[in-house]
C-alpha positions in Angstrom: 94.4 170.6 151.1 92.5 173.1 152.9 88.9 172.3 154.7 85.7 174.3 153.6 82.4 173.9 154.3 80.4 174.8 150.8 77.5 172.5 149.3 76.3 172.1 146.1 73.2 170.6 144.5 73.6 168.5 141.7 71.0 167.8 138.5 69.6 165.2 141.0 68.8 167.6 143.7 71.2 166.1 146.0 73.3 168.6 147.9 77.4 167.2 148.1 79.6 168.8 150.8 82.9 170.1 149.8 85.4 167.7 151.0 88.3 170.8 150.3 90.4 172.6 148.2 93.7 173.3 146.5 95.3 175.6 144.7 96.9 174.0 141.1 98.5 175.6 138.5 97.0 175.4 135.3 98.7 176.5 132.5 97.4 177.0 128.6 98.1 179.2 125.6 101.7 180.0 127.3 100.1 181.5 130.3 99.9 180.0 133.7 97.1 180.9 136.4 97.2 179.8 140.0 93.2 178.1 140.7 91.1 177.1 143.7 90.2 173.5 142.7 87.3 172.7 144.9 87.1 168.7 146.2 84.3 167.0 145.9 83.7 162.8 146.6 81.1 162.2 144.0 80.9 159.7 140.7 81.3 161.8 137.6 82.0 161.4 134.0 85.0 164.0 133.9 87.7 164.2 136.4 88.2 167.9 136.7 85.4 170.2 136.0 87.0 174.2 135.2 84.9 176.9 135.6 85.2 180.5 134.1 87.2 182.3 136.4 90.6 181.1 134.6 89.8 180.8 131.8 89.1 184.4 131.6 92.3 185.5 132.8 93.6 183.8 130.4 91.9 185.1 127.8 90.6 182.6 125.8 87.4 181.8 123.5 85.9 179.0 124.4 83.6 176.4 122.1 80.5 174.2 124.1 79.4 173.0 120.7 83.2 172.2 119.4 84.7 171.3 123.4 87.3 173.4 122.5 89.5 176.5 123.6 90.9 179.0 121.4 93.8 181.0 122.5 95.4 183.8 121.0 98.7 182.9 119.8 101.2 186.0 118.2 98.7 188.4 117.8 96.2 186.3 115.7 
């Protein structure tokens, strides 16, 4: 794990200091994409929270209303 020094503000309007981050490989669809996973010490409902960067190099369609991702799978 590697030290940084970003903040962010959550819905409460508390700011959370980055405790690190790593880089994980994340695989889906058949395609695997090397991530900065940011740390954070906070109480959440999810474990992992992915934002859009790989999922765009992945190329996938993704689905708020459904909580899904599509990927595209031989040619369809």
């Amino acid at each position: 794990m590697k030290r940084n020094t970003i903040r962010i503000k959550g819905f409460d309007n508390i700011e959370k200091e980055c405790i690190g981050y790593v880089f994980m490989p994340i695989k889906g669809g058949g395609k695997m994409v090397h991530q900065k996973v940011y740390i954070f010490q906070v109480k959440l409902i999810y474990n992992l929270f992915l934002g859009r960067h790989w999922i765009h190099k992945i190329r996938v369609v993704t689905s708020t209303l459904h909580q899904l991702i599509k990927f595209v799978y031989k040619d369809k």
